[in-house]
C-alpha positions in Angstrom: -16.2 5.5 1.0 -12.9 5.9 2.2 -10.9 2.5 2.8 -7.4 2.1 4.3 -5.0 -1.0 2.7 -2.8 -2.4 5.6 -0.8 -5.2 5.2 2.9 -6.5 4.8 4.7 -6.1 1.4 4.2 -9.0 -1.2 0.9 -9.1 0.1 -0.7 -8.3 -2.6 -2.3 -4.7 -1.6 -1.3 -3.4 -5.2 -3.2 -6.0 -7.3 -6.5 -6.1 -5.2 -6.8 -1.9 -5.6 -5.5 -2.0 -9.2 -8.7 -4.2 -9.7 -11.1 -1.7 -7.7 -9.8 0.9 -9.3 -10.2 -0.3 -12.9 -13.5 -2.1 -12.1 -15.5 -0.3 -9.3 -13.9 3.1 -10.4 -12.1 3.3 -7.1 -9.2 6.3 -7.1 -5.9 5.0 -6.0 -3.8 7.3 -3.5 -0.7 5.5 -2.7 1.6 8.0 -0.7 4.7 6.8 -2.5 3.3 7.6 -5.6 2.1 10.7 -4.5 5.4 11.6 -3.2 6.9 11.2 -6.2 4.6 12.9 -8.5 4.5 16.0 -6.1 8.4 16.1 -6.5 8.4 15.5 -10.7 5.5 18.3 -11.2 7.5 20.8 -8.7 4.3 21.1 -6.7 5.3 24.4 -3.7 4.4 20.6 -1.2 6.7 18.2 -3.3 9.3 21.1 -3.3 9.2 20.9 0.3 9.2 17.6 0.3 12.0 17.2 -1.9 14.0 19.2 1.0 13.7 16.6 3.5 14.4 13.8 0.8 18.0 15.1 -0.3 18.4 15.0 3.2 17.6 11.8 3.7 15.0 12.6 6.2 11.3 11.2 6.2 8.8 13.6 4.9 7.2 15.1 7.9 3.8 13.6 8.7 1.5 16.8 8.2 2.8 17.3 4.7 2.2 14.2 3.7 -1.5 14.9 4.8 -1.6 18.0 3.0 -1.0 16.3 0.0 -4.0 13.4 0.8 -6.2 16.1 1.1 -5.1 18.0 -1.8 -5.8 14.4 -3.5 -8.9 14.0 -1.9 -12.4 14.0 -4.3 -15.5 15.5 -3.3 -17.3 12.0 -3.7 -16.4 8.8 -4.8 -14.6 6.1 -3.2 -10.8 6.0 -2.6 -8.4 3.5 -1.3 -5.6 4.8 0.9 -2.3 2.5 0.2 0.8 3.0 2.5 -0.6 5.6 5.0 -1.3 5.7 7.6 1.9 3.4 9.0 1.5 5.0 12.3 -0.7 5.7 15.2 0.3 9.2 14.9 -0.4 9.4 11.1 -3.7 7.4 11.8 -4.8 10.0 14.2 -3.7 13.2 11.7 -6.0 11.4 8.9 -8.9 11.1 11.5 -8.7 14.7 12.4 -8.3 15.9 8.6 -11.0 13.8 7.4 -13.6 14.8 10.5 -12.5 18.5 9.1 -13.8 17.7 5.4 -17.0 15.9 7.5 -15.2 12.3 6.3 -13.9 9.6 8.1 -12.2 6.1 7.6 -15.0 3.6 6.5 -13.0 0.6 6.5 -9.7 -0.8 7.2 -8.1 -3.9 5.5 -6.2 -6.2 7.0 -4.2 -8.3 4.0 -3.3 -11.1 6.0 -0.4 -13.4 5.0 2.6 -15.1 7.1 6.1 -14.1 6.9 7.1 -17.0 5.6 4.5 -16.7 2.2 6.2 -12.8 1.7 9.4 -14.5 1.6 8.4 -17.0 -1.1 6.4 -14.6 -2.8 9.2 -12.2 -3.1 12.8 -13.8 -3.3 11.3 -15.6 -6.2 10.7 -12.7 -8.2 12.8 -11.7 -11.2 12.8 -9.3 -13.5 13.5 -9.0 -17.2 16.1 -5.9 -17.3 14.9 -5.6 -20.8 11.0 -5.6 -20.8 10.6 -4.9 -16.9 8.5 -7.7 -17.2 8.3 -9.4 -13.8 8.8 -13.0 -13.2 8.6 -15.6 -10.5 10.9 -18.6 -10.8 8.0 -20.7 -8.6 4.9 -19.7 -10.1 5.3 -18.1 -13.6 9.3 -18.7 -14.4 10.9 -16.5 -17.5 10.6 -18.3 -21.1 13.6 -20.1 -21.8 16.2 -17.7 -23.4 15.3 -14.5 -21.5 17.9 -13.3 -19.4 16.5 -12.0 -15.7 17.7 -10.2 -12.7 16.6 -10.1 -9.2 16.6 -6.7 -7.8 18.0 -6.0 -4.4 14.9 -5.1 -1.8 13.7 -8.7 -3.6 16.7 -10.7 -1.6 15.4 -12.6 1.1 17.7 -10.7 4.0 16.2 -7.0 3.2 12.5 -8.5 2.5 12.8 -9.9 6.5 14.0 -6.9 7.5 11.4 -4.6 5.7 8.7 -7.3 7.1 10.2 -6.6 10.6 9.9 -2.8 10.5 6.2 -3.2 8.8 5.5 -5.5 11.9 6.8 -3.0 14.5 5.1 -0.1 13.3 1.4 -1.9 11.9 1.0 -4.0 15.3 -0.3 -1.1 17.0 -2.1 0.8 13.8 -4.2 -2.6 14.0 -4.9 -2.5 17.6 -6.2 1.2 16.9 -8.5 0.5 14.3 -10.0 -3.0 15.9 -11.0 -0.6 18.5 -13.0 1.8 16.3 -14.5 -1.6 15.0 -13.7 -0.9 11.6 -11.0 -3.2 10.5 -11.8 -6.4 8.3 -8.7 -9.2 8.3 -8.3 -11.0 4.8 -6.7 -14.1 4.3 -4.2 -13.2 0.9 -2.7 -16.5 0.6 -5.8 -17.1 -1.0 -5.7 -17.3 -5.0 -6.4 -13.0 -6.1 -9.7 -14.0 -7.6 -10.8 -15.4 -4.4 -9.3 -12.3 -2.4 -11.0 -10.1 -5.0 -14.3 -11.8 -4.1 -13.3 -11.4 -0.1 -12.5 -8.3 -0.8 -15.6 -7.0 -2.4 -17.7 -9.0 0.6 -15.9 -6.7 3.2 -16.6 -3.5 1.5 -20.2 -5.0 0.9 -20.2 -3.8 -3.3 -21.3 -6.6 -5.3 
């Protein structure tokens, strides 16, 4: 099964796959991770890709996808995190996958209002020390530990992130509503109960 995570930062995309992953065996390919790694292990793709990033560029599209399907297993089931972000990316998968006789199973839609992101996120902190993350709302630092908040956390860049994810996910949803394939999740639901949601949508009990 191959499942595609959608949804605005803060939303809690990262939690729910951690879980699949460590309970349902899941694998995990989340493009900036994969970035990254490619780059640290000198891969011939992350050398390339390293080009366009001490350029300041974007990573073209079709490397990206090279790397997917070098990540690719035979079997199993794997959740896509942070690609596709466009129509065009969402089209390049479709073809790559209908090439390996694949294809997107199911799309989730992690629902939650601006406003919640905002909350969720400008309350974080972060213990400079530990790395330990914080949120001065719902789980504030013991008393004596020093924290910082970083600075994509401050509520002017996370509106600004949340505008660009809006701009370019409005149509990527539209896209996969049509293939019928998209499921919407409410995540300002407590995690267990989006766990549970979760696990409804991809029909694994």
């Amino acid at each position: 099964m191959i499942v595609v995570f959608l949804g605005p930062p803060g939303a809690g995309k990262g939690t729910q796959a951690q879980r699949l992953v460590e309970e349902k065996g899941f694998i995990h390919i989340s493009t900036g991770d994969l970035l990254r790694e490619a780059v640290r292990n000198q891969t011939p793709l992350g050398l390339k890709a390293k080009e366009y990033m001490d350029r300041g560029e974007l990573v073209p599209d079709e490397l990206i996808i090279e790397m997917i399907k070098e990540k690719l297993p035979e079997g199993g089931n794997v959740i896509l995190d942070g690609f596709p972000r466009t129509i065009a990316q969402a089209e390049a998968l479709d073809k790559m996958l209908a090439e390996m006789g694949k294809k997107v199973d199911a799309v989730i839609l992690f629902d939650v209002p601006d406003e919640v992101v905002v909350e969720r996120l400008s309350g974080r902190r972060i213990d400079p020390k530990t790395g330990k993350v914080y949120h001065i709302k719902y789980n504030p630092p013991p008393e004596g530990v020093e924290v910082i908040q970083r600075d994509d956390d401050r509520e002017e860049v996370i509106r600004k992130r949340l505008e660009v994810y809006r701009k370019q996910t409005a149509p990527l949803i539209e896209y996969y509503e049509k293939k019928g394939n998209l499921v919407r999740i409410d995540a300002t639901k407590a995690p267990e109960e989006v766990y549970r949601d979760l696990l409804n949508a991809l029909g694994i009990s």
